[in-house]
C-alpha positions as CSV (number, residue, x, y, z in Angstrom):
1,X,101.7,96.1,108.9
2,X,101.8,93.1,106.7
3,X,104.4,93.3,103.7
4,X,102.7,91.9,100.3
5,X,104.6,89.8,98.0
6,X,103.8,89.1,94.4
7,X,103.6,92.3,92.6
8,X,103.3,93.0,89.2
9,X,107.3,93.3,87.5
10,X,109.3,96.0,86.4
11,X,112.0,95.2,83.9
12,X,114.6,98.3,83.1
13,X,116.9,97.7,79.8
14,X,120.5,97.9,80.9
15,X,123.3,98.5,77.6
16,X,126.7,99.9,77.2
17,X,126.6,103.7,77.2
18,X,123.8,104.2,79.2
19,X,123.1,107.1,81.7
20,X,122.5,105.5,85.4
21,X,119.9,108.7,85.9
22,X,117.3,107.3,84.3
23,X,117.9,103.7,86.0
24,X,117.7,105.8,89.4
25,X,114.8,107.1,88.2
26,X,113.2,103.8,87.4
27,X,114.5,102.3,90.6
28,X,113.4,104.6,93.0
29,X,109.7,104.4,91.6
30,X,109.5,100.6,91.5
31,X,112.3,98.9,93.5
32,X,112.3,100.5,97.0
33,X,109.6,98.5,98.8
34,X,106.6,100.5,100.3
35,X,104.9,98.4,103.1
36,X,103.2,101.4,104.1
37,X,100.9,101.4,101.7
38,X,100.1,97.6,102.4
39,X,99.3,96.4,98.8
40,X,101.3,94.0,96.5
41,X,104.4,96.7,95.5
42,X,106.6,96.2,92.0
43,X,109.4,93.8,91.6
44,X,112.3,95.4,89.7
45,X,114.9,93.9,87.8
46,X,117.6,95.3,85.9
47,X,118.3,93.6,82.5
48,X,121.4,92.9,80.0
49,X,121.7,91.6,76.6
50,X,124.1,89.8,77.9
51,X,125.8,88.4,81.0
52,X,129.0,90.8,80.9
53,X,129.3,93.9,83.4
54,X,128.0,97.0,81.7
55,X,130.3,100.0,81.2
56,X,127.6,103.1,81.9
57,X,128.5,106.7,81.3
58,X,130.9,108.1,84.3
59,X,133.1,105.5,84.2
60,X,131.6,102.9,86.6
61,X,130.1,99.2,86.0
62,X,127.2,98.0,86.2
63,X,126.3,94.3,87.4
64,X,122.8,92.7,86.7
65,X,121.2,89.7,87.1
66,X,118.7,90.0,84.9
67,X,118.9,89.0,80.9
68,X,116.5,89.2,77.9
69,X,114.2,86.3,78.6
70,X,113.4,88.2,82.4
71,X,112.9,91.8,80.0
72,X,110.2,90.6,77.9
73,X,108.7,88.8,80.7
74,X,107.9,91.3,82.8
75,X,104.5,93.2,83.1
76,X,105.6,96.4,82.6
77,X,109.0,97.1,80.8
78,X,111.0,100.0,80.6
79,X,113.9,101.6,78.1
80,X,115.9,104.4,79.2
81,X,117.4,107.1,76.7
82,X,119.9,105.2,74.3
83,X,123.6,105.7,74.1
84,X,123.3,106.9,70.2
85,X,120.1,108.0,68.6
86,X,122.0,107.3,65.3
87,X,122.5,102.9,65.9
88,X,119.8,100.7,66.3
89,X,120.1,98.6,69.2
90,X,121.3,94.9,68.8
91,X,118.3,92.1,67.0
92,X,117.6,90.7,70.3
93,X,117.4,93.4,71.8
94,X,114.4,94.8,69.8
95,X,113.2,90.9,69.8
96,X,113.0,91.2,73.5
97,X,110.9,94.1,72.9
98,X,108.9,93.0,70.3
99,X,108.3,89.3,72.4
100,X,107.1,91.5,75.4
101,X,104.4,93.7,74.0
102,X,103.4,90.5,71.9
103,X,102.6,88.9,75.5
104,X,100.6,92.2,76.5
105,X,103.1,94.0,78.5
106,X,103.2,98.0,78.7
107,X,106.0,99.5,77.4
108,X,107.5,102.5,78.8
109,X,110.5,104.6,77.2
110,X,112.6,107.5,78.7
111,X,114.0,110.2,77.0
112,X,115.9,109.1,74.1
113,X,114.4,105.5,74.3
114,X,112.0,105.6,72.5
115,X,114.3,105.4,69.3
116,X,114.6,101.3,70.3
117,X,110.8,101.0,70.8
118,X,110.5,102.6,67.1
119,X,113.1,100.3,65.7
120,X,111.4,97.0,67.0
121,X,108.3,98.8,65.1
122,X,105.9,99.3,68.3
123,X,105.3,102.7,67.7
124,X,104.1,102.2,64.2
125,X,100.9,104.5,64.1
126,X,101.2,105.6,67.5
127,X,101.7,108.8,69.1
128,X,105.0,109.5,70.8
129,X,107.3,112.0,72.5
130,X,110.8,112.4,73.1
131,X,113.3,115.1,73.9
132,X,113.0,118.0,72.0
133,X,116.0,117.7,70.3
134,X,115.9,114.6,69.0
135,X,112.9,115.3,67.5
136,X,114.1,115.6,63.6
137,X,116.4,112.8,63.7
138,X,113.0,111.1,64.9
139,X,110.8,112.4,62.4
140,X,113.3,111.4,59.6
141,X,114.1,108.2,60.6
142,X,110.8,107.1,61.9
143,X,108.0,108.6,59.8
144,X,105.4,106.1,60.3
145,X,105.5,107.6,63.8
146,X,103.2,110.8,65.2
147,X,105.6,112.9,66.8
148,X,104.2,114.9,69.5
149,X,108.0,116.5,70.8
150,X,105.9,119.4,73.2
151,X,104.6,117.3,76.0
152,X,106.3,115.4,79.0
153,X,104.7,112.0,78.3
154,X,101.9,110.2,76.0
155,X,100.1,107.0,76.9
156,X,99.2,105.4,73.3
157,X,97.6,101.9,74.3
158,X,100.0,100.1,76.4
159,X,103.1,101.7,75.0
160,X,104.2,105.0,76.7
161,X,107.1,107.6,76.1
162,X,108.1,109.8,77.7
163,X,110.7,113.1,77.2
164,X,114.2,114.1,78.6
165,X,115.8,112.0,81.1
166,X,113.3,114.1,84.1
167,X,110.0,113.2,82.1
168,X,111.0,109.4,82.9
169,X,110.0,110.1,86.4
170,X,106.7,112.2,85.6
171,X,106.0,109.1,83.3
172,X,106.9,106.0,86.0
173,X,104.2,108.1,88.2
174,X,101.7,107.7,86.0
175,X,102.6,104.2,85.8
176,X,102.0,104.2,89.6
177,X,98.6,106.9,88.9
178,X,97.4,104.1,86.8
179,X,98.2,101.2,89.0
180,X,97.1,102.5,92.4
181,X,95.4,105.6,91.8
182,X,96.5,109.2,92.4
183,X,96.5,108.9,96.3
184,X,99.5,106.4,96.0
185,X,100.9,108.5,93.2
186,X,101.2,111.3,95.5
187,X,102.5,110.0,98.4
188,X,105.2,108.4,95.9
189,X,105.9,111.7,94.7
190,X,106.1,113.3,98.1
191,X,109.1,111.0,99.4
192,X,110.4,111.7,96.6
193,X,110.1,115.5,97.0
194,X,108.8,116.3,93.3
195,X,105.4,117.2,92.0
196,X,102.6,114.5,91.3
197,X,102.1,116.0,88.1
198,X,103.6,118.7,86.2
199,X,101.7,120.8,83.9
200,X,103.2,122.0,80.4
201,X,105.4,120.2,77.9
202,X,108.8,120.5,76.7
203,X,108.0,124.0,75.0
204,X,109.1,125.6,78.3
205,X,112.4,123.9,78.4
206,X,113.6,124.4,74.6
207,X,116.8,126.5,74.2
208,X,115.6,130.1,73.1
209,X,117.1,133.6,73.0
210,X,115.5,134.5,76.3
211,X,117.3,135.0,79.7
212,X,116.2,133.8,82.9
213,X,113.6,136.1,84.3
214,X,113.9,137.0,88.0
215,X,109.8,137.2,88.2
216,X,109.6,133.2,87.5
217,X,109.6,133.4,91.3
218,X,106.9,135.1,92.2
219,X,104.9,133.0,89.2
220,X,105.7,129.9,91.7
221,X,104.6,131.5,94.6
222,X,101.2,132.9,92.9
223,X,100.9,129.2,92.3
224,X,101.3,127.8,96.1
225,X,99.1,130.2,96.8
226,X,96.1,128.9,94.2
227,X,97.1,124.9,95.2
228,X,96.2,125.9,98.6
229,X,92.3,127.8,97.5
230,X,91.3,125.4,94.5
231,X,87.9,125.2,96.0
232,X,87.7,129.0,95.1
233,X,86.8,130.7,92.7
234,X,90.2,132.2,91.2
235,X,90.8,134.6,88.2
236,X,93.4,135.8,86.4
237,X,93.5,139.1,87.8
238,X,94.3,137.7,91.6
239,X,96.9,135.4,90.5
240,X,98.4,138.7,89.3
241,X,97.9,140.1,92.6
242,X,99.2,137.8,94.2
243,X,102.7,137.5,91.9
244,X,102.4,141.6,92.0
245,X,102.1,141.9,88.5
246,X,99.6,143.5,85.8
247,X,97.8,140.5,84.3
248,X,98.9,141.3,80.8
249,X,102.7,140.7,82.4
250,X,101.6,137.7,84.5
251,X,100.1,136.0,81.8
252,X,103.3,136.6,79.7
253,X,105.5,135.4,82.2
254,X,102.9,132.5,83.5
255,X,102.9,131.2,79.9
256,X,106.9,131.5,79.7
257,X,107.5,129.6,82.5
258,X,104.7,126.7,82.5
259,X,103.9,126.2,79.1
260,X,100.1,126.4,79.7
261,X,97.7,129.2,80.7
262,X,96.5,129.6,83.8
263,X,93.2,128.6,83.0
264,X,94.7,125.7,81.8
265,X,96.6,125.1,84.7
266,X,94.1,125.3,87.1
267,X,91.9,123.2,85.1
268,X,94.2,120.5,85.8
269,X,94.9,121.0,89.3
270,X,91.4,121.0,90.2
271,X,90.7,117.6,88.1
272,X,93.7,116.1,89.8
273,X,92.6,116.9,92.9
274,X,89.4,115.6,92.4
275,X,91.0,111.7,91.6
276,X,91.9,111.1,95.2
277,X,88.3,112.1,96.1
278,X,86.6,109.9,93.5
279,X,89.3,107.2,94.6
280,X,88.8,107.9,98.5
281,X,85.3,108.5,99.0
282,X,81.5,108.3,98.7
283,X,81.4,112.1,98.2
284,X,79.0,112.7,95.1
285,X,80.1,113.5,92.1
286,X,78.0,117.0,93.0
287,X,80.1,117.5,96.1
288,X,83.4,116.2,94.4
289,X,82.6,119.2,92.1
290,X,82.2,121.9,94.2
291,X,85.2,121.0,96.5
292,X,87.7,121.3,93.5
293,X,86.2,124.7,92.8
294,X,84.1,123.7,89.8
295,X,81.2,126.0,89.5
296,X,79.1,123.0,88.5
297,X,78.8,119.2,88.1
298,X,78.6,119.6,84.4
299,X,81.5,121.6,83.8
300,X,83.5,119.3,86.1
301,X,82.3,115.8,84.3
302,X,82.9,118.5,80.5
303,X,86.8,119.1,81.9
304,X,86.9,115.8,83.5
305,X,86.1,113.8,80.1
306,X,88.3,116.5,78.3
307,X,91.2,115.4,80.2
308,X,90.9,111.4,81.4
309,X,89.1,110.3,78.3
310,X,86.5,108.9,80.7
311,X,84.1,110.5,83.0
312,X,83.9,110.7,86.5
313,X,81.6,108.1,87.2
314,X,83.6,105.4,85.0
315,X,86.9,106.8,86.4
316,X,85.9,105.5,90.2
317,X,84.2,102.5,89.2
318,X,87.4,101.7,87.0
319,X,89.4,102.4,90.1
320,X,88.1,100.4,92.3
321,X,87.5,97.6,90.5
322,X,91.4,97.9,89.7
323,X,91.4,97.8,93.8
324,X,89.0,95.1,94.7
């Protein structure tokens, strides 16, 4: 198989302070090549403000060879959760930013990153996310911001946020969803042993007076179960059955640990199931439909729209011209 050269480039901001999870993140999306899926993969480079080593938290060093100039060069680039929510990063820092969406590039934050994209001022009557609780320090210092802090990641034009540090990689795969489509996307996420796409928001994972419940397990089980019969027709009350509970307690516990209803959820699963179709076949959109478990083409193309913006139609036609 033929390895392609020339992709589009990933930059990740390097600076003093910084967490090397989120970089890991970032590099294990975009810097390992893939010459199994035989199209032009990222480039990655990891970028200073300036030429000296970075001291990152943990106590190591961190050498790049990357500066400013390659930052806001790049086609996509990407700031990780800041060392203090509290101190603007340095001028050129945010000039780098601001020279980069200026030239069109999509930029990404992680976590507490998005506090530099709202200092350079590209969030300036956008929607945005970031961990939960940083959300009032956002909100006070950035009002000119919408604040969504419950979800994992929003996509607001070409400048995207995402939540704590683990929403950075929910967020670099719909970078790759975007790019390539959710077929890529999920083999991406299946080396990497983690969902393609989680449902919820950040609701689920805020600090509250409630302990662990022992039943969460038999929620995520009730769950494999549906994943594997999404062409079904599925209902509340055999989920239940399935996690042996009433569907009173299910939907309790269901809610608790997912931060969605399982309508919801399984609204979602059966529209992102249905992308790889649209992507990967000549199946009609009648077919697609049915094989997801919608009862009918118009609710699919209703919860379709409700959910991609776009219909199913424009959706493959987008794709593949993305692919041609």
């Amino acid at each position: 198989m033929r390895v392609h050269v020339g992709g589009p480039t990933v930059s990740v901001l390097a600076f003093p302070g910084m967490s090397l999870f989120e970089t890991g993140i970032v590099t294990e999306v975009f810097g390992l090549p893939r010459p199994e899926f035989d199209i032009p993969w990222y480039r990655l480079r990891i970028c200073t403000p300036t030429a000296a080593p970075v001291p990152v938290v943990g106590g190591a060093t961190l050498h790049a060879d990357g500066g400013l100039a390659d930052l806001a060069a790049a086609d996509t680039v990407i700031v990780p959760g800041v060392a203090d929510v509290h101190a603007g990063p340095e001028p050129e820092v945010l000039d780098a930013l601001r020279a980069a969406r200026s030239r069109g590039a999509r930029i990404v934050s992680i976590c507490s990153g998005a506090f530099a994209l709202a200092a350079a001022g590209l969030l300036d009557g956008r929607r945005a996310t970031t961990h939960w609780r940083y959300a009032d320090a956002f909100r006070l210092r950035f009002p000119q911001v919408t604040l969504d802090p419950d979800v994992l990641y929003l996509a607001d034009g070409d400048v995207w946020t995402s939540a704590g540090s683990a929403a950075g990689l929910d967020l670099c795969l719909h970078v790759v969803r975007t790019d390539h489509g959710a077929a890529i996307a999920n083999a991406v996420a299946r080396r990497l042993v983690v969902q393609p796409h989680r449902d919820g928001g950040q609701a689920q994972f805020i600090e509250a007076p409630m302990p662990a419940d022992a039943e969460d397990d038999r929620i995520a089980a009730s769950l494999t179960w549906a994943m594997a019969r999404l062409a079904e027709p599925l209902t509340l009350p055999e989920l239940a059955r399935q996690a042996h509970m009433s569907p009173r307690t299910y939907l309790r516990h269901f809610t608790r640990a997912t931060g969605t209803s399982p309508i919801r959820w399984l609204l979602r699963q059966r529209i992102q199931a249905s992308l790889a179709l649209l992507e990967t076949t000549d199946s009609s959109i009648e077919q697609i439909a049915s094989a997801v478990g919608f009862e009918t083409p118009v609710t699919y193309r209703h919860h379709f729209a409700q959910a991609m913006r776009t219909s199913p139609s424009a959706y493959r036609q987008a794709f593949r011209a993305r692919s041609s």
